[in-house]
N, C-alpha and C positions, 0 to 999 in steps of 0.2 A: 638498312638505311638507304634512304634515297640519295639522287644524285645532288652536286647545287643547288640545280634549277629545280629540283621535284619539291613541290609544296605540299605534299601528301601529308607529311608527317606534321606539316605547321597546318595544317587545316582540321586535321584530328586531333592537336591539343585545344585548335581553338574552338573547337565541338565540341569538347568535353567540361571546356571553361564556362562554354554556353550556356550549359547542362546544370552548370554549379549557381549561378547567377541567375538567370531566367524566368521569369513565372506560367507555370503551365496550370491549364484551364480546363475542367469539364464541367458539364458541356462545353466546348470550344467555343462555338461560332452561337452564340448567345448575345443577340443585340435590341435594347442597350444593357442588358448583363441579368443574373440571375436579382430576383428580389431579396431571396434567403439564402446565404451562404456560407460557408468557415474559411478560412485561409489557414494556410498552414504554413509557416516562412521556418527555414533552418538557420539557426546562430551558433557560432561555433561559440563552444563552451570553456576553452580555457586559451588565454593566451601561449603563444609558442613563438619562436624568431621569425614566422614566416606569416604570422595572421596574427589581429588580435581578438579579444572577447566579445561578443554581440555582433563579430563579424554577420551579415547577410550573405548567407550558400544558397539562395534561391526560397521558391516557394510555392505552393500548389493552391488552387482555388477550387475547390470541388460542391456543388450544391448541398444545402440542408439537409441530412436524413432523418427519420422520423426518432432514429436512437440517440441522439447528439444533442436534446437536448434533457439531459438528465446528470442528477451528480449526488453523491451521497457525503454525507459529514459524521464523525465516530467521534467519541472519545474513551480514553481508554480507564473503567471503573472497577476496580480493583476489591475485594474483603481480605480482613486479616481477622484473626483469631487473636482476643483481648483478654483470654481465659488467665495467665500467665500473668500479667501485669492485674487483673482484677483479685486475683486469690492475694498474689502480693501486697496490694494496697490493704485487702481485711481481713493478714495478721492468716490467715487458716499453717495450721500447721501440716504440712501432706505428706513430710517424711512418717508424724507418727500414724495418721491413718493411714498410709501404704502399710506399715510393719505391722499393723492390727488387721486389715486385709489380707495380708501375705502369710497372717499367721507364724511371724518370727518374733519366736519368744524371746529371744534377746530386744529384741524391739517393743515387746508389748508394757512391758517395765518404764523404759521409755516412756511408752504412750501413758502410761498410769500417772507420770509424773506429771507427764503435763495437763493429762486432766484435772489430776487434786489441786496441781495451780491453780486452777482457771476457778473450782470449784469454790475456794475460799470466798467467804461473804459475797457470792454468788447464788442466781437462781440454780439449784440443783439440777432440775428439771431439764433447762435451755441449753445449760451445758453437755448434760448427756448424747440429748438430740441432737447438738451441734456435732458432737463428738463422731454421734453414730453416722451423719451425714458426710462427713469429713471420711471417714471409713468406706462408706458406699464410693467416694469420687474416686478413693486412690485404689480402690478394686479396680473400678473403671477403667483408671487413667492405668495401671498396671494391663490389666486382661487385654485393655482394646478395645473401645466402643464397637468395631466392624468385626472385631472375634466372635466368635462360639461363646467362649468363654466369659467376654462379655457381654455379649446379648441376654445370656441367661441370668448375671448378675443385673441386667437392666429388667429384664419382665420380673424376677424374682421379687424385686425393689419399687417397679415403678418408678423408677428415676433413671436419666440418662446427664452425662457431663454437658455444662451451659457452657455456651463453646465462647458465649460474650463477642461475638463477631461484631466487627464495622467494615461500614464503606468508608472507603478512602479513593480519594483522585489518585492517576496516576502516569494522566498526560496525555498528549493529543492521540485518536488510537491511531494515528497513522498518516500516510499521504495519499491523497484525491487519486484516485485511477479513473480515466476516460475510457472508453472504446468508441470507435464509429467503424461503421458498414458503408460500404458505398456498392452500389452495381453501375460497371460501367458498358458502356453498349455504343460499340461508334458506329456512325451512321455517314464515316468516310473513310476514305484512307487516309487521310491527313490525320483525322480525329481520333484513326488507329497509333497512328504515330505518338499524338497527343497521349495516350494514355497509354504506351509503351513507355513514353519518358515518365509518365507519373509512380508509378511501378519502380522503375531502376530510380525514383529519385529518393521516396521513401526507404528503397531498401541499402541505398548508400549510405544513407544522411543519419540511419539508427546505428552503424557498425564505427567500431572505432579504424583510426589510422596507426599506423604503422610509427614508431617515436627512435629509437637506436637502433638501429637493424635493416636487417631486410627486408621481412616478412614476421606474421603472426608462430608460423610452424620454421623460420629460418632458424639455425641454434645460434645466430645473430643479433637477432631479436633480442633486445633487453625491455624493453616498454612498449606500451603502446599510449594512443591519444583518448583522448573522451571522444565520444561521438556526438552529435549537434545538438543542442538544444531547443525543441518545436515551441515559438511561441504561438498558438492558438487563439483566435479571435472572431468570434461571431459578427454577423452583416444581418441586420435586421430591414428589411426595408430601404435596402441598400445604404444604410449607414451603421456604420461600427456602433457596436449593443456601447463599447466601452465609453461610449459618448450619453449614453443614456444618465439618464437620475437613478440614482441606486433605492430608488419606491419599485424599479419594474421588475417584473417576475424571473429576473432572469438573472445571469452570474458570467463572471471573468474569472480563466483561468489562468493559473501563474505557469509559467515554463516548465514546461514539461521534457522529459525522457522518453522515448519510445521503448516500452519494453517488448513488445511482439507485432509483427507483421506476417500476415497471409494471405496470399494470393490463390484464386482458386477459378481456373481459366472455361469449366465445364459450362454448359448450357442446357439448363432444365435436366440435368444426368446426363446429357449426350454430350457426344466430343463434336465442334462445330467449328471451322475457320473458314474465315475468306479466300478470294482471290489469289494475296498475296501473303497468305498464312499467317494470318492476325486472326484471334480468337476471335467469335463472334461476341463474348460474353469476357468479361473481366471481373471478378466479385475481390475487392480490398477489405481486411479488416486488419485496424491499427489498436492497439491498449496502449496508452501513454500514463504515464505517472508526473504528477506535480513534485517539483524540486524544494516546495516549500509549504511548509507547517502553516495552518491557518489560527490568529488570532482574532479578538473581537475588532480590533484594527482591521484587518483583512473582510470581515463581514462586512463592517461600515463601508470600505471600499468597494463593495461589491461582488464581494468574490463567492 
């Protein structure tokens, strides 16, 4: 700890405040500003006694990359097997064609019975057939279509089990994932600086904080926080897309989570720094996830 008078230590919190709040820029010294851009601002994501929700932790402006503007939409379409509910509805009796298949003579009596039912003032003929086909399924269904044992009752037969499948919905397939690339290349030392803070800003703003405790590894530690929430906004011709008509080719995305960052400091495979040992080459790649499910509401919006 310093002394009274030493402001070292109030100069370092208020660096680090700076850090939280501040918007940093690459290209830096771009005037009057890039035409195509993203932003990327940090909102803390859940209220706590010391911030609230949508709080501003700052934000980065980095130019357009050529990967950034892309997005894909799923949904999740599902089949089931109708086979079960179809036999059900027409009456097929499967206990006694398995027993006539399985060759259980206690069973086949059974099966007798219910064919002479069926057969009274009955076409003879259709019910036999019936009978016999009923016979062939519960082989099937007994042996195992993907068997030995039933594949041979299936070539034998020329008949395989109608599995009566449908499509069914079965909801959104999932949430929007982003990525973007950037290559950074500073053409000062300021502009080193500049994207030394861009760097430690994304790699704070995806980690959570620290909630009862001391630490993540403290055995103090009871919780931790969420970590920020990126909301993401294109600049088209240096005006936000989100001000656009929802006719143009393009889409908003809803807040997202950062799931992966990586930094990779190499230059064309060489190791490379400056003067004051700032990499010559900075290469960022970010995957963010959307915190929210898209509906036809959401399309109309724009999204």
């Amino acid at each position: 700890m310093g002394s009274p008078h030493d402001n070292t230590s109030v100069v370092a919190v208020m660096e680090s405040n700076k850090l939280d709040t501040r918007q940093f820029k690459y290209p830096k010294n771009t005037n009057p500003g890039l035409p195509h851009y993203i932003t990327f601002t940090a909102l803390r994501s859940y209220t706590s006694t010391t911030s609230t929700r949508g709080q501003d932790n700052g934000s980065v402006v980095l130019y357009m990359p050529p990967d950034a503007l892309k997005t894909s939409y799923s949904q999740s379409i599902g089949d089931v097997e109708m086979g079960g509910f179809i036999k059900l509805a027409s009456g097929q009796d499967e206990g006694a064609a398995a027993a006539l298949a399985a060759g259980n003579m206690s069973g086949v009596s059974a099966a007798a019975e219910v064919i002479k039912g069926k057969i009274a003032g009955a076409d003879k003929t259709n019910v036999i057939m019936g009978a016999m086909k009923a016979a062939v399924g519960g082989a099937l269904k007994r042996f195992g279509a993907g068997t030995q044992a039933g594949q041979a009752v299936s070539k034998a037969t020329g008949q395989i089990l109608n599995p009566h499948k449908a499509v069914v919905y079965q909801g959104p397939g999932g949430f929007r994932t982003f990525s973007f690339t950037f290559v950074l290349v500073p053409k000062s030392a300021d502009e080193a600086k500049e994207i030394f803070n861009i760097v430690k800003f994304f790699k704070k703003r995806m980690h959570p904080g620290t909630g009862a405790g001391a630490g993540i590894n403290n055995i103090s530690s009871v919780t931790l926080t969420y970590p920020d929430e990126f909301e993401i906004q294109y600049f088209i011709n240096n005006k936000p897309a989100d001000g656009f008509d929802h006719t143009r080719p393009l889409f908003k995305i809803h807040n997202c989570f950062m799931e992966s960052f990586a930094a990779d400091y190499t230059t064309s495979g060489t190791v490379s720094f400056m003067d004051d040992k700032q990499p010559v080459t900075t290469t960022i790649s970010m995957g963010f996830k959307e915190t929210q499910l898209l509906t036809q509401k959401d399309i109309d919006a724009g999204y």
